[in-house]
C-alpha positions in Angstrom: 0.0 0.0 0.0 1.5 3.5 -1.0 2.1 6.3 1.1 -1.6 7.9 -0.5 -3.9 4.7 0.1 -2.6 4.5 3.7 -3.7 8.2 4.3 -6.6 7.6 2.9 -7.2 4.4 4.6 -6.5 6.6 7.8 -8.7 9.2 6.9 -11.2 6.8 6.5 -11.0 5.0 10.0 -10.6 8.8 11.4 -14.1 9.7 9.5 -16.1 6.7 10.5 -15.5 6.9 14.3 -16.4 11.1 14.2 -19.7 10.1 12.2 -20.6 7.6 14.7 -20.5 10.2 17.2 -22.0 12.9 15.2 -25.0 10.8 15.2 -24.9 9.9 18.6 -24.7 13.9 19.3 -27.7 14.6 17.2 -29.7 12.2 19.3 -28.8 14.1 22.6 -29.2 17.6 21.2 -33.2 15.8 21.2 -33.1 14.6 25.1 -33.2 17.9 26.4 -31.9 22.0 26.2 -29.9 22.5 29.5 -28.2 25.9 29.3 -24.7 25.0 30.9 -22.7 28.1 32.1 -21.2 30.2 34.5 -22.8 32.9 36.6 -20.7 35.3 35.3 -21.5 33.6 31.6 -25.4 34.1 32.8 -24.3 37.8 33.9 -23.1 38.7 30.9 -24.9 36.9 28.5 -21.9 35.2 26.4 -22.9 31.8 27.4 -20.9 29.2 25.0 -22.7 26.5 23.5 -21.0 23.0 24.7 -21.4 19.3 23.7 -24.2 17.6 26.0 -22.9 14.3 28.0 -24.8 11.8 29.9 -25.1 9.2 31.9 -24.2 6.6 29.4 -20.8 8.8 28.9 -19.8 8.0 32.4 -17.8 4.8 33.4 -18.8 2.8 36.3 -20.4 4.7 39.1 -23.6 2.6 38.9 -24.7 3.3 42.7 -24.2 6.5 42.3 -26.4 7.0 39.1 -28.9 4.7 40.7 -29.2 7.0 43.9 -29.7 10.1 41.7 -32.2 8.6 39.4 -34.2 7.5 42.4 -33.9 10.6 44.1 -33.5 13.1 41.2 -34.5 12.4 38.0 -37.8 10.1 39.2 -39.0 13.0 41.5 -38.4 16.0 38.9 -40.4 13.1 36.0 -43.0 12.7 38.5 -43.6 15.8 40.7 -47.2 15.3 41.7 -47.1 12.3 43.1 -43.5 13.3 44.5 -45.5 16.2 46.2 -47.7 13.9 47.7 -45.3 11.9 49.2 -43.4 15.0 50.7 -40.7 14.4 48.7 -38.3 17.0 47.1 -34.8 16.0 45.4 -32.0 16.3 48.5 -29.2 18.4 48.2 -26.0 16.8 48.2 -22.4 18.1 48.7 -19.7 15.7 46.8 -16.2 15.6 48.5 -12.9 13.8 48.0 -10.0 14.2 46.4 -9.4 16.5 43.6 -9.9 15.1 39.8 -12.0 12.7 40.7 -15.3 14.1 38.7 -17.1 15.9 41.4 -17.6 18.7 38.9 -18.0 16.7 35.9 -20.9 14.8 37.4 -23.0 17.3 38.5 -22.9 18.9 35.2 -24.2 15.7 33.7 -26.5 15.2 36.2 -28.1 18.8 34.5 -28.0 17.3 31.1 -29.8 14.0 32.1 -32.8 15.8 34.0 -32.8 18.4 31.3 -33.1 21.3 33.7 -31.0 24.7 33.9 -27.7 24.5 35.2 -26.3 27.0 37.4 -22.6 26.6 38.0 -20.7 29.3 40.9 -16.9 29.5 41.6 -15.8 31.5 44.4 -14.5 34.5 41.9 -18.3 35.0 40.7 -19.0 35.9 44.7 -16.2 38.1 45.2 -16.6 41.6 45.7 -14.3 44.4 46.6 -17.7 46.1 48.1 -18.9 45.8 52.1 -21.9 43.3 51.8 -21.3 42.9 48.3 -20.4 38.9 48.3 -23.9 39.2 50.2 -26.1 40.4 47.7 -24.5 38.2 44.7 -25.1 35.5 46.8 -28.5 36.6 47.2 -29.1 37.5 43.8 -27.6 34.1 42.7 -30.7 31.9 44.3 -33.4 34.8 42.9 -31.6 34.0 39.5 -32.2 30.2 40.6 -35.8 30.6 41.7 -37.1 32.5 38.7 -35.3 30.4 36.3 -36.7 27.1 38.6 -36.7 24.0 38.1 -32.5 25.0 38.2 -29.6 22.7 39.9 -27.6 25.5 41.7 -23.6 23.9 41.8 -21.2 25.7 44.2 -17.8 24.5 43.3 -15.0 25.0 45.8 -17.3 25.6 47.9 -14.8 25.0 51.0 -13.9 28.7 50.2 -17.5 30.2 50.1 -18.7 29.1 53.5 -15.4 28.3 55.5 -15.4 28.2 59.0 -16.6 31.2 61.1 -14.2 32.6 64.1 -14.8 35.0 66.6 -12.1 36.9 65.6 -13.8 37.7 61.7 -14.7 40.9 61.9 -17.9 40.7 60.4 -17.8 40.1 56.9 -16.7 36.3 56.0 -19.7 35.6 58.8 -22.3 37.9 57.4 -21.7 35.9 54.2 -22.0 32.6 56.0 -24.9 33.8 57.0 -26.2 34.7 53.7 -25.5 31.2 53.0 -27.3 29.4 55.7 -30.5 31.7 54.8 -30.7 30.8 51.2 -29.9 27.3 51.6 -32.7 26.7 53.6 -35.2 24.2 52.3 -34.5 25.5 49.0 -35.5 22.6 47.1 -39.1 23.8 47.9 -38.1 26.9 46.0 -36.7 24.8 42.9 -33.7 25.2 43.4 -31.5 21.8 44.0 -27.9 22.1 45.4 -25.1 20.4 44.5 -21.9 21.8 46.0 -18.2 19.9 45.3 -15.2 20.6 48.0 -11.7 18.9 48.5 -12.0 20.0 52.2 -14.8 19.2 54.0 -13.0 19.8 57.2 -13.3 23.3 56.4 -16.7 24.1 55.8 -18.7 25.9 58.6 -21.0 23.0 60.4 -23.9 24.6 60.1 -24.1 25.1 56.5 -23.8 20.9 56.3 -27.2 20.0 58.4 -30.1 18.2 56.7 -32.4 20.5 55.4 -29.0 22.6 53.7 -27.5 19.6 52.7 -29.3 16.1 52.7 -26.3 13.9 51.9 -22.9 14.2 52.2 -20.9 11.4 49.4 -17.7 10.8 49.5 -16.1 10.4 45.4 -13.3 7.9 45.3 -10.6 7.1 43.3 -11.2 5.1 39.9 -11.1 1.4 40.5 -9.7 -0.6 38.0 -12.9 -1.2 35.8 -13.5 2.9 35.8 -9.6 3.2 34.7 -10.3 1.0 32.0 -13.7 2.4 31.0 -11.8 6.0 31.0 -9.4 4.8 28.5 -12.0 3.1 26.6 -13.8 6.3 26.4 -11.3 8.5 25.9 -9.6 6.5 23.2 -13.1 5.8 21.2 -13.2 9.1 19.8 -9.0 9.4 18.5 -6.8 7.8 15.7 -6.2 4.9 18.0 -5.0 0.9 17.5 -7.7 -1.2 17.3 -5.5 -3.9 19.9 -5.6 -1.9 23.0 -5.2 -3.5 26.1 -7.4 -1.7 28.3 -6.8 -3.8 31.4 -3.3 -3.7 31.3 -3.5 0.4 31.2 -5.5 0.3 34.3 -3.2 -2.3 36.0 -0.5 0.0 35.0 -2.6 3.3 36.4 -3.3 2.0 39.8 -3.4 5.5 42.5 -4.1 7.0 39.1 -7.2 9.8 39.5 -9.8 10.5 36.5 -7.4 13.9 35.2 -3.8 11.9 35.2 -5.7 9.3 33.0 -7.2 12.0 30.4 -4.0 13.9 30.6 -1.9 10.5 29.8 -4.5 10.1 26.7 -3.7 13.6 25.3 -0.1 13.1 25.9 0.2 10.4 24.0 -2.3 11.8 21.0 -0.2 14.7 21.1 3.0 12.8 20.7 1.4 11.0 18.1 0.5 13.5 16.1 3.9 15.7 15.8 4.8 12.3 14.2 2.8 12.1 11.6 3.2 16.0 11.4 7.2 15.1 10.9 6.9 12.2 8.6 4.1 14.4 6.8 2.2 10.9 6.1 -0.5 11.1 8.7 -1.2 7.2 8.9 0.5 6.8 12.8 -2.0 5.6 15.2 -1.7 6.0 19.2 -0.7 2.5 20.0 -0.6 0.8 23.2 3.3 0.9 23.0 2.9 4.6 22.9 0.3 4.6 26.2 2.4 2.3 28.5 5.8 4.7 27.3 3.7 7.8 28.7 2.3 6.1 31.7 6.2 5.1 32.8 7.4 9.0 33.0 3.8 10.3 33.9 3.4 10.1 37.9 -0.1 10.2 39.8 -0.7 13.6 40.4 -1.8 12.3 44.2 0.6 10.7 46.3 0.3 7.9 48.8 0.8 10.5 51.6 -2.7 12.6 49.9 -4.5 9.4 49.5 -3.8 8.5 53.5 -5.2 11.9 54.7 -8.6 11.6 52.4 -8.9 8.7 54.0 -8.2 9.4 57.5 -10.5 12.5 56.6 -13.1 9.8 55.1 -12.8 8.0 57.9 -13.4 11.2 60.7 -16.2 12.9 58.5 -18.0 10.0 57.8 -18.3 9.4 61.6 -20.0 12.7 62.3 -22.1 11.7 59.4 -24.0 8.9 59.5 -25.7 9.7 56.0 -22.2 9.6 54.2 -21.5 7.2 51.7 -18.9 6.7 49.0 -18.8 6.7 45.2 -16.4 6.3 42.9 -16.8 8.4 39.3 -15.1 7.8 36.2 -15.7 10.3 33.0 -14.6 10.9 29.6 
């Protein structure tokens, strides 16, 4: 085969795996219209249009979607008969260690029930002003409420609410405070919360009582079926070697989180690429050779000494409460 037909041959593969997902894009575009975005994106109108994932985009984490589809998605289908059983979806604050999909999943979790999505990082709070974190944290659940049904996630949320002290001179608790307010029985209101933190430890107690937030889940690390199913995923969508051997990747990744595995993926599509960009022929696919060289000089991004502490933490803040449970998440 010359150095043309094997392009071509390339191309071809290439062509027929992105119009296999095309179509599989055009059939979510049809399952609902969540807006995903910012605040500030909200604030200012230049909300950018992103690809739509699932559920069915997610590896492994089956208690985890089961939990949210009998809590979630089957009260939001069914609200009537939800109403007449008291029932409203929980709130639910996701912690563990970082990369791990906290924020991935509760993005999803927007698509799949097809409602707004509200997404706050502790810059969109900040103000230079005196009480001005307080009224955008106001104005934040008004926005929520008249824009209801609307999943309202605090990211980082460690550094909205942290601890107070009698030594704060007023403002960090005033906003607290603000917090506590608006957080109260807001399901009732429409508004579901969904808040991700890498340091529970450091949120205020009161913010994390039931009635402000229902359940507290801890996200593990992948197993080794997620680290497989990531690469699986991940690999789907690229020039890659039909003879991967995903469990030996996730043999090799084991302490690995969810972002070293995509970050190992784009390494080696990136190495990959310059190449075919140097032998101008274009007909290299990733190999697992070339996934096994990356993994070797790529280290975990968490060390044994960061896994021990989550799970000394784990172990303490699970104990104080009793709802807590633990998931792991894998996503593309």
């Amino acid at each position: 085969m010359d150095d043309k037909s094997k392009e071509k041959e390339w191309l071809r593969r290439v062509t027929g795996r992105q119009s296999g997902e095309n179509k599989n894009d055009n059939v979510m575009e049809e399952r609902g219209t969540t807006k995903e975005t910012t605040y500030a994106e909200r604030r200012s109108n230049g909300a950018a249009t992103q690809k739509k994932l699932y559920f069915k985009d997610v590896a492994g984490m089956d208690e985890l979607k089961r939990f949210i589809t009998e809590g979630f998605i089957n009260v939001l289908n069914n609200r009537e008969w939800a109403l007449r059983f008291g029932l409203t979806p929980p709130s639910i604050l996701l912690y563990g260690p970082s990369g791990c999909g906290k924020t991935f999943f509760a993005e999803i979790l927007a698509n799949e029930v097809g409602v707004n999505f509200i997404k706050v990082v502790p810059d969109d709070i900040a103000s230079k002003w005196l009480h001005g974190t307080q009224e955008k944290i106001s104005e934040i659940f008004r926005r929520a409420e008249r824009e209801s049904p609307t999943i309202l996630f605090f990211d980082e949320f460690d550094a909205m609410v942290p601890k107070r002290t009698e030594d704060d001179k007023g403002n960090q608790n005033g906003e607290v405070n603000e917090f506590l307010c608006m957080l109260n029985n807001a399901s009732e209101r429409g508004i579901y919360v969904i808040a991700a933190t890498n340091h529970p430890e450091c949120i205020d107690r009161a913010v994390l009582r039931t009635g402000r937030f229902d359940e507290i889940i801890y996200v593990d690390m992948p197993d080794k079926e997620m680290r497989a199913s990531l690469f699986r995923i991940s690999l789907a969508k690229l020039p890659a070697d039909d003879d991967i051997d995903y469990e030996r990747l996730a043999e090799l990744t084991a302490g690995y989180n969810c972002s070293d595995i995509s970050n190992i993926v784009k390494t080696a599509s990136r190495k990959v690429f310059n190449v075919n960009l140097a032998d101008k022929m274009w007909t290299h696919l990733i190999t697992q050779q070339t996934l096994e060289e990356v993994i070797a000089v790529k280290a975990p991004s968490l060390t044994k000494r960061d896994l021990s502490e989550f799970e000394r933490l784990r172990g303490k803040f699970s104990q104080k409460q009793k709802v807590a449970q633990s998931y792991g998440i894998g996503f593309m």
